[in-house]
C-alpha positions in Angstrom: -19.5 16.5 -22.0 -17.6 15.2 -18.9 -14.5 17.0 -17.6 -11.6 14.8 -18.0 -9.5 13.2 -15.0 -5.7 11.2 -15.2 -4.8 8.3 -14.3 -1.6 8.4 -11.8 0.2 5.0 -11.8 3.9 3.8 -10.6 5.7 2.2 -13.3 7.0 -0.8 -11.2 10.2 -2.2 -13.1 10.9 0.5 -14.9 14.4 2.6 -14.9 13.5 5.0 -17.5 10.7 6.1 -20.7 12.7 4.0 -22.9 12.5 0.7 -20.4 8.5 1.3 -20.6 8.7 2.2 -24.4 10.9 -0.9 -25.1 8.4 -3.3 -23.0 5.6 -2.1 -24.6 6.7 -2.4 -28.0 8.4 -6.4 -27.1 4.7 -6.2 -25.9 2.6 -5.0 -29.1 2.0 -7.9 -30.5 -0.6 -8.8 -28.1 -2.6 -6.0 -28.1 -4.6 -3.7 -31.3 -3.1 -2.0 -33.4 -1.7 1.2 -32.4 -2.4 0.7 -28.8 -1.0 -0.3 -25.3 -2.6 -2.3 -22.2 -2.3 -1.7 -18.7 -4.3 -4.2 -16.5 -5.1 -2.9 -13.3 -7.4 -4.4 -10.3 -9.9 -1.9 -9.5 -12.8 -0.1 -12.2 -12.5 3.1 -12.0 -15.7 5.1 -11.0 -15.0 8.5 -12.6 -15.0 6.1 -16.3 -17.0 9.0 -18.2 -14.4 11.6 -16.8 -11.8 9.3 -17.9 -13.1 8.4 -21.3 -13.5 12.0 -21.8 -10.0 12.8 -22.5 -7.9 11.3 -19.9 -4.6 10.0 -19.4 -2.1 7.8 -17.5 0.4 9.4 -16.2 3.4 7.1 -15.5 5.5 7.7 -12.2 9.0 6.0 -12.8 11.5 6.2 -10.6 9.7 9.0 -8.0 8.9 11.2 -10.8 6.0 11.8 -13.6 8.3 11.4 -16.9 5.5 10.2 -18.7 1.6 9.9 -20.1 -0.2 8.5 -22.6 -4.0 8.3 -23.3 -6.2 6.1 -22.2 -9.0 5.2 -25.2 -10.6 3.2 -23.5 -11.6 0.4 -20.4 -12.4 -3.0 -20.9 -12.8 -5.2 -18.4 -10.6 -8.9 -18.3 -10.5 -11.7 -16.5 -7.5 -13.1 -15.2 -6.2 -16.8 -14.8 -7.2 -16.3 -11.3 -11.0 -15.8 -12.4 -11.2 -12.3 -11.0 -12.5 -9.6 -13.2 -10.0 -6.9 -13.7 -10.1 -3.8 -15.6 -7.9 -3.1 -18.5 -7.0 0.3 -19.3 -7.0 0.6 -23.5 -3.7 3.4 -24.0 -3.0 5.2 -26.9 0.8 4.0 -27.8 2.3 6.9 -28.4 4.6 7.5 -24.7 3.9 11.6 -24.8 7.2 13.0 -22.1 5.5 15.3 -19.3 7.8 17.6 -17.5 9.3 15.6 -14.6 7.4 16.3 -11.0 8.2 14.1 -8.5 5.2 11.6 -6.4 6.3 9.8 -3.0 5.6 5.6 -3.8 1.5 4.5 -3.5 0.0 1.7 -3.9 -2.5 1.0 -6.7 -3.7 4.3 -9.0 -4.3 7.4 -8.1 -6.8 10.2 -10.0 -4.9 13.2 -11.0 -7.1 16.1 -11.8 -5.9 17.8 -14.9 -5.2 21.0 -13.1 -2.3 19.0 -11.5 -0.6 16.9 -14.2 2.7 17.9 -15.2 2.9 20.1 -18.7 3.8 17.8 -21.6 7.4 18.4 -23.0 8.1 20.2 -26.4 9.7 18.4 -29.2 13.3 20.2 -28.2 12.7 19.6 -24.3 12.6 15.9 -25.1 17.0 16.5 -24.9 16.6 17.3 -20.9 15.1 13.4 -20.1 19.0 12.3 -20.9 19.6 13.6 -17.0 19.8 11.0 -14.3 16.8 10.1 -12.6 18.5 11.8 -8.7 19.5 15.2 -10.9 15.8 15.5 -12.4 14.2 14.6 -8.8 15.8 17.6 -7.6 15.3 20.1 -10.1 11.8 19.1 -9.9 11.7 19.4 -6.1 13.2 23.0 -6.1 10.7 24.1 -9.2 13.2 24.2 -12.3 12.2 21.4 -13.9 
């Protein structure tokens, strides 16, 4: 079996984990059961490492807050006839310790060495801090 490599993509519009869990679910209806899609341009090459146990970690706002797991890529075409590849997401939005990322364009792997611990059931309380208070906890290490 492959090792497994993340996914590390901005969340463009987004203000918080609920913004992203609220569009998703206005979303749902479009998508299978139990799952989320996230279009995005380029195929990955790494897919095995992906497929393997992967996830997308979601930057919103400067900082990881988020991830859930990708389950699979299909590719799509859009109205524009190019292909695209759709990344297949587990729809539960799993909250990851908050570490802060500097803005990039497209994705970004993230080896799993790197990703930001997921949060307990009882840390889920600390995500109520405003975006600028968690940034800097996070950049001095206590978050």
């Amino acid at each position: 079996m492959a090792d497994s490599i993340n996914i590390l993509k901005l969340c463009v519009g987004a203000e918080s984990v609920e913004d992203l869990q609220q569009w998703q679910d206005s979303q749902s209806h479009r998508w299978p059961k139990g799952c989320a899609v996230h279009v995005t341009r380029m195929w990955p090459k790494r897919e095995a490492e992906i497929l393997s146990g992967g996830s997308l970690y979601w930057v919103i706002k400067g900082l990881i807050l988020a991830r859930q797991r990708i389950v699979g890529l299909e590719q799509v075409e859009g109205g524009d006839g190019i292909s695209r590849c759709a990344l297949v997401l587990d729809a539960e939005i799993i909250r990851t310790e908050a570490a802060p990322r500097r803005p990039f364009q497209g994705w970004r792997y993230l080896d799993p060495k790197e990703s930001p611990r997921d949060l307990t059931k009882g840390g889920r309380r600390e995500d109520a801090l405003p975006p600028a208070l968690a940034q800097a906890l996070a950049e001095i290490g206590l978050r």
